[in-house]
Biopython code that builds the backbone (N, CA, C, O; Angstrom):
import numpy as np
from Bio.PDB.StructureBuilder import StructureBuilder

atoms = [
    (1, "UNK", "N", (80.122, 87.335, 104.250)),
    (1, "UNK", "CA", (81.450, 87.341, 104.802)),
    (1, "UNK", "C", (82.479, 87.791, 103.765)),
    (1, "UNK", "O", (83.551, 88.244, 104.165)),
    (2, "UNK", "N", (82.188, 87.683, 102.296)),
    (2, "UNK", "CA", (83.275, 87.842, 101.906)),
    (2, "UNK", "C", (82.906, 89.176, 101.199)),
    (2, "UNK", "O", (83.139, 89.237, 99.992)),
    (3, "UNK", "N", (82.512, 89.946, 101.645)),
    (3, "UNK", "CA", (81.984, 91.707, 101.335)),
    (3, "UNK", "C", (82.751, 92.087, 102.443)),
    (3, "UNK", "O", (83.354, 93.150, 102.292)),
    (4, "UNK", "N", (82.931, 91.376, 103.771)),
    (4, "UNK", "CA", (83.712, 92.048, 104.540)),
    (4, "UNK", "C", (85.250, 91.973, 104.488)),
    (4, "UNK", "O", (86.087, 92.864, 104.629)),
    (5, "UNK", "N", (85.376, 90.732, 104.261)),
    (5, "UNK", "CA", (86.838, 90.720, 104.021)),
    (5, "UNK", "C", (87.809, 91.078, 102.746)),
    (5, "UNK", "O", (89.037, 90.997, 102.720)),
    (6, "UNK", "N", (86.623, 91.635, 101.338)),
    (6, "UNK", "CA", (87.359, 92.408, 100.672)),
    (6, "UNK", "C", (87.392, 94.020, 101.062)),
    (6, "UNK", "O", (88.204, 94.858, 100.672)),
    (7, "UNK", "N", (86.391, 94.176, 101.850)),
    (7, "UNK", "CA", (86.679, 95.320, 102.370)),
    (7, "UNK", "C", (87.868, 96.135, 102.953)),
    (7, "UNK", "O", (88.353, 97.231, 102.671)),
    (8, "UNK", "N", (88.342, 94.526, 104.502)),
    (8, "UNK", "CA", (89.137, 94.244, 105.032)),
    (8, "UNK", "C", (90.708, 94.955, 104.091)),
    (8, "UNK", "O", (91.368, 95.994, 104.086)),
    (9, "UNK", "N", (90.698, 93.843, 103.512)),
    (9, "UNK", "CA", (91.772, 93.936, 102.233)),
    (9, "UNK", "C", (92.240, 95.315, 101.916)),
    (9, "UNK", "O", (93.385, 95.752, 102.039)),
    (10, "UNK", "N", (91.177, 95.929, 101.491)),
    (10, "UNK", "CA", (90.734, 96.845, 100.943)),
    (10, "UNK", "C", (91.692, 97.725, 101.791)),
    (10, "UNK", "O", (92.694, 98.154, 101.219)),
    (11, "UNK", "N", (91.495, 98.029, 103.062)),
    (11, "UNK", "CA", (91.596, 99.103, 103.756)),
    (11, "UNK", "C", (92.929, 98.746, 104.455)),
    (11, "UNK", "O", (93.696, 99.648, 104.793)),
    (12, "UNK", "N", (93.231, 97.379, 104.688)),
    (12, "UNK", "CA", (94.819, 97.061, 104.850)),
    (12, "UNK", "C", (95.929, 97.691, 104.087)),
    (12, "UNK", "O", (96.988, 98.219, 104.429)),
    (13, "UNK", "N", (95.144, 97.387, 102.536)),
    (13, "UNK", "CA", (96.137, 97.775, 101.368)),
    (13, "UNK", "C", (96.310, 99.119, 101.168)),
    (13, "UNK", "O", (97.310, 99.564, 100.606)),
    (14, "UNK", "N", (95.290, 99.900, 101.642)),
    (14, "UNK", "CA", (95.459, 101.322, 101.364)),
    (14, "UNK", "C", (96.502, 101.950, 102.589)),
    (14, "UNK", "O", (97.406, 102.738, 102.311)),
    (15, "UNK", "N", (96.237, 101.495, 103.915)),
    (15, "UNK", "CA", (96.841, 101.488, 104.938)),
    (15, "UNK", "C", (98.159, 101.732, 104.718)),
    (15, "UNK", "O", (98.776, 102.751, 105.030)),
    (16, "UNK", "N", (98.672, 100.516, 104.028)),
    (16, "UNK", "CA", (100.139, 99.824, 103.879)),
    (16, "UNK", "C", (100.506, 100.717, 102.833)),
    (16, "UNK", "O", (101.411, 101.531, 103.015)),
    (17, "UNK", "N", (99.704, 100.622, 101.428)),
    (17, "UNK", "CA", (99.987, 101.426, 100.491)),
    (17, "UNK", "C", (100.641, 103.048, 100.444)),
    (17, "UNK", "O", (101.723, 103.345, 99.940)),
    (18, "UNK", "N", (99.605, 104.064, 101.159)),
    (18, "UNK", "CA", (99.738, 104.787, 101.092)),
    (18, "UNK", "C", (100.099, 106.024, 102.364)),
    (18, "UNK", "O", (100.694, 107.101, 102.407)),
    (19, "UNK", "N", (99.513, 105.334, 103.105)),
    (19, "UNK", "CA", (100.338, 105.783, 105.214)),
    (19, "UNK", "C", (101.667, 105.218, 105.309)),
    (19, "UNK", "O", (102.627, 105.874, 105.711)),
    (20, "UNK", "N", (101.720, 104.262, 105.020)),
    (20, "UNK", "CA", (103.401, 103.465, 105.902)),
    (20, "UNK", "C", (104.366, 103.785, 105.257)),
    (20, "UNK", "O", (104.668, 102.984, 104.373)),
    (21, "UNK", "N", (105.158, 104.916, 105.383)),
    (21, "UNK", "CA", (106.489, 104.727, 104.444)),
    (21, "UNK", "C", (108.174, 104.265, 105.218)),
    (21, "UNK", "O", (109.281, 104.780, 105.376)),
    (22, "UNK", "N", (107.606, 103.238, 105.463)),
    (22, "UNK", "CA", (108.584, 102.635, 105.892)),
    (22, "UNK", "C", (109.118, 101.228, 105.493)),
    (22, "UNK", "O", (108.317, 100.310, 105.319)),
    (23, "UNK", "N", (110.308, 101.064, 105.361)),
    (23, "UNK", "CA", (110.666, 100.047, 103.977)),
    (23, "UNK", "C", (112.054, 99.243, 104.871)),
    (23, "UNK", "O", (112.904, 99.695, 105.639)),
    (24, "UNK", "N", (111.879, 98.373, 104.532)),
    (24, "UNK", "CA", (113.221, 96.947, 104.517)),
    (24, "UNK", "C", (113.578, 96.341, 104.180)),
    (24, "UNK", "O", (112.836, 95.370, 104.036)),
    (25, "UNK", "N", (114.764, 96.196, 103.767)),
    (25, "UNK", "CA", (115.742, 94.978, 102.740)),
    (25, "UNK", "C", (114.968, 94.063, 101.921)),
    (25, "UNK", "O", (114.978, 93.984, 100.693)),
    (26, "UNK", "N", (113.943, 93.024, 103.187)),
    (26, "UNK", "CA", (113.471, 92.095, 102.957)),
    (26, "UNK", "C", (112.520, 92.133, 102.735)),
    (26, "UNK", "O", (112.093, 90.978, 102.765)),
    (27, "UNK", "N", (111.421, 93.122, 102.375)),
    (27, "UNK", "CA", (110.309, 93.494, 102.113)),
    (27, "UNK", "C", (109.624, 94.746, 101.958)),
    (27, "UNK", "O", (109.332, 95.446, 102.927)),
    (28, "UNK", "N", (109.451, 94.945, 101.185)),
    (28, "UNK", "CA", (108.856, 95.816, 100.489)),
    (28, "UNK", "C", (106.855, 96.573, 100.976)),
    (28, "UNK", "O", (105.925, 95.864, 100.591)),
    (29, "UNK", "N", (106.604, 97.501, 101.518)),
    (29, "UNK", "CA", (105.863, 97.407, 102.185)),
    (29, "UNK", "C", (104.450, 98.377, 101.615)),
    (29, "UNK", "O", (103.458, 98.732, 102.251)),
    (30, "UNK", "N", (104.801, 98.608, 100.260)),
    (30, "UNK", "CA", (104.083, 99.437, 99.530)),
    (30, "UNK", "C", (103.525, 98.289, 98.409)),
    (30, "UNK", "O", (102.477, 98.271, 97.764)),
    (31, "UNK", "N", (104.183, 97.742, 98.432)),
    (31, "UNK", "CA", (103.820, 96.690, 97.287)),
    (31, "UNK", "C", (102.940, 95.154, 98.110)),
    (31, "UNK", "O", (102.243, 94.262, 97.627)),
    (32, "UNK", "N", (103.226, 95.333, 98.973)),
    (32, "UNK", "CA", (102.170, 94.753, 99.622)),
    (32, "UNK", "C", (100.770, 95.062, 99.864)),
    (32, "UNK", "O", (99.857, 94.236, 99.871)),
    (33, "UNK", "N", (100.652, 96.549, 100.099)),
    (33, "UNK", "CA", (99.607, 97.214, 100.470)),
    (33, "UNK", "C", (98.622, 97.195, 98.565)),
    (33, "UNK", "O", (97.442, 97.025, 98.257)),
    (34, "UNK", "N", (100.028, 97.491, 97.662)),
    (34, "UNK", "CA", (99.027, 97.258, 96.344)),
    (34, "UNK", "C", (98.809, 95.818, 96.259)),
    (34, "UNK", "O", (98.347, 95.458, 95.176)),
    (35, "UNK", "N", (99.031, 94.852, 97.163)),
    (35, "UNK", "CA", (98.819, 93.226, 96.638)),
    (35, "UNK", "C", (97.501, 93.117, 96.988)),
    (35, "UNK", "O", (96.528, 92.777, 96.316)),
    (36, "UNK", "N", (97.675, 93.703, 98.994)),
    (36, "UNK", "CA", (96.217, 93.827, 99.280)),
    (36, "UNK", "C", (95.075, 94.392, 98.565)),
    (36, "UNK", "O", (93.966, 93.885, 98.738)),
    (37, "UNK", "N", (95.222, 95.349, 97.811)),
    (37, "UNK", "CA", (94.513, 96.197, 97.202)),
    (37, "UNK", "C", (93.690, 95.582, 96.259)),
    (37, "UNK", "O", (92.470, 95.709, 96.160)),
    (38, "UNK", "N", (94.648, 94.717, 95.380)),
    (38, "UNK", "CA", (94.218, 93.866, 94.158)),
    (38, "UNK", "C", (93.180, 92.847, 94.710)),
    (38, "UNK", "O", (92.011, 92.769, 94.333)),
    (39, "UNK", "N", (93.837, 92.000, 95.752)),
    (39, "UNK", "CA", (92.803, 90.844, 96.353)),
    (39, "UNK", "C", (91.476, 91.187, 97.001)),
    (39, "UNK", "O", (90.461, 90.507, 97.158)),
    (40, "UNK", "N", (91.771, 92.426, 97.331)),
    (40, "UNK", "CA", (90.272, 92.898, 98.191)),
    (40, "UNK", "C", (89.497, 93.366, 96.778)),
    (40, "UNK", "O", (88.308, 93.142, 96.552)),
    (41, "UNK", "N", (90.076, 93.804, 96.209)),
    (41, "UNK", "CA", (89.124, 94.037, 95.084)),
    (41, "UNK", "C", (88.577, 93.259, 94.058)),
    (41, "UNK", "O", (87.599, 93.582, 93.384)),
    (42, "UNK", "N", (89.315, 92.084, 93.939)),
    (42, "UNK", "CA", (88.635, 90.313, 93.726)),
    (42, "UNK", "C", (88.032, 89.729, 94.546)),
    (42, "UNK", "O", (87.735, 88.645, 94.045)),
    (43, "UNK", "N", (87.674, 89.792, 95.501)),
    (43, "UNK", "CA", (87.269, 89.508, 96.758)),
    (43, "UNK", "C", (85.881, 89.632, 96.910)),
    (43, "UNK", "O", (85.216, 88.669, 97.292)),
    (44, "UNK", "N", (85.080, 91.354, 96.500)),
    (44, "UNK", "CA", (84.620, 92.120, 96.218)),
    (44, "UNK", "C", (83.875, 91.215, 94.839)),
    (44, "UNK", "O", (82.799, 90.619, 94.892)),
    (45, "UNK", "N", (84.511, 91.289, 94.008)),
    (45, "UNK", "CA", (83.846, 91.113, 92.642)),
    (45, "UNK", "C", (83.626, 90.022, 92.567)),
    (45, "UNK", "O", (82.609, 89.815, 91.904)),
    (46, "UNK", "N", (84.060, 89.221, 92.908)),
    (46, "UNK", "CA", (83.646, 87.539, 93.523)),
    (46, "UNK", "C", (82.536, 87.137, 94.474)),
    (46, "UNK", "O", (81.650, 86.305, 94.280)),
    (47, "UNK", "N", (82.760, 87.899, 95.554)),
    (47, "UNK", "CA", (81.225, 88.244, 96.647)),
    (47, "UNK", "C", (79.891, 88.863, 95.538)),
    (47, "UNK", "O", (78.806, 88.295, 95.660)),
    (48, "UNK", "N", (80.001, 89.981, 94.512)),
    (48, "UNK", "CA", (79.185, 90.058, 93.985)),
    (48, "UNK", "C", (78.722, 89.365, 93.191)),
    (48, "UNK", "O", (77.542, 89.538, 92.887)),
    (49, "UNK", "N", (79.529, 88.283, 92.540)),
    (49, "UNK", "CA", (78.827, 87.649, 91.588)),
    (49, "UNK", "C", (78.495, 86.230, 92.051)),
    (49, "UNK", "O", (78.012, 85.498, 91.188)),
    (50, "UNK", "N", (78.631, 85.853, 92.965)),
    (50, "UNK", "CA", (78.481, 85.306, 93.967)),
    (50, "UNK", "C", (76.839, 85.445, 94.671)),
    (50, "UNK", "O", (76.068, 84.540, 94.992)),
    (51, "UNK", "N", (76.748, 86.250, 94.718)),
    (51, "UNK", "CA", (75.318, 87.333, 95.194)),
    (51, "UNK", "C", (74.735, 87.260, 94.509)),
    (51, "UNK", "O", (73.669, 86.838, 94.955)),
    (52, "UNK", "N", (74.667, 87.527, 92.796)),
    (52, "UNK", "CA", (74.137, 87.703, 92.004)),
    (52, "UNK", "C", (73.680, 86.196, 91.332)),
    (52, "UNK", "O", (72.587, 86.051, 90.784)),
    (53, "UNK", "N", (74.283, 85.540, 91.408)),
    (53, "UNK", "CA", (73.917, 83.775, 90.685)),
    (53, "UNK", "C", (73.097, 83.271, 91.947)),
    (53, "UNK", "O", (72.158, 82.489, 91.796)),
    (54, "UNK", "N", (73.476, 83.736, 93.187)),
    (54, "UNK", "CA", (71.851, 83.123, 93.874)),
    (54, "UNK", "C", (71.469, 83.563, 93.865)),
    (54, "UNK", "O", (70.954, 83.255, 94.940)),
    (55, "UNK", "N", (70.592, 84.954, 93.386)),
    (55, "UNK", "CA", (69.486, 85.590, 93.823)),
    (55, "UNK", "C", (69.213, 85.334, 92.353)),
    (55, "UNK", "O", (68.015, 85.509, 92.129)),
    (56, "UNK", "N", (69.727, 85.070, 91.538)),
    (56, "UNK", "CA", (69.251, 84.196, 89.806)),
    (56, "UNK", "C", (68.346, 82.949, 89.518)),
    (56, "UNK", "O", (67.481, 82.545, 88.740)),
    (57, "UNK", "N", (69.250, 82.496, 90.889)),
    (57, "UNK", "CA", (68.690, 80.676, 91.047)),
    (57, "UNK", "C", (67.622, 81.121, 91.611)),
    (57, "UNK", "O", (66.580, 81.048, 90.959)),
    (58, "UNK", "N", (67.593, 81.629, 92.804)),
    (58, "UNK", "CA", (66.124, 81.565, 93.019)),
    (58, "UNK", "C", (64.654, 81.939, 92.241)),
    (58, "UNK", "O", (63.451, 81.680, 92.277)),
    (59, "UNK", "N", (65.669, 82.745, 91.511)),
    (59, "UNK", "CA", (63.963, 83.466, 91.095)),
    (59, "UNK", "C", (63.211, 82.646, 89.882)),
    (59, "UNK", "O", (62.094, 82.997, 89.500)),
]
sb = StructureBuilder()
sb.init_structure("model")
sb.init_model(0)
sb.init_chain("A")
sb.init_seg("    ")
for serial, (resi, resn, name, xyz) in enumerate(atoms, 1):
    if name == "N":
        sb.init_residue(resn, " ", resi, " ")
    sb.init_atom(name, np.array(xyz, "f"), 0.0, 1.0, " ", f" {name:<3s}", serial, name[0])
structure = sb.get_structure()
């Protein structure tokens, strides 16, 4: 699950990041898309190592 939802992230942030240029007072909508970006990509590296310490334990 959590390979998908940094994925998720992933593709929100690029979404937001780099398609939407549309902006408001109260928020900022590019800098969101890089927030997403960051978390999906911890997300990601967390799911892998995650992955990697049980398939450790087991063996």
């Amino acid at each position: 699950m959590s390979f998908g939802v940094g994925v998720f992230l992933l593709l929100v942030g690029a979404i937001l990041a780099f398609a939407v240029r549309d902006s408001w007072e109260v928020l900022d909508v590019t800098m969101i898309g890089y927030i997403c970006i960051g978390v999906g990509i911890l997300a990601l590296i967390l799911a892998l190592i995650t992955l990697l310490t049980r398939n450790s334990r087991r063996r």
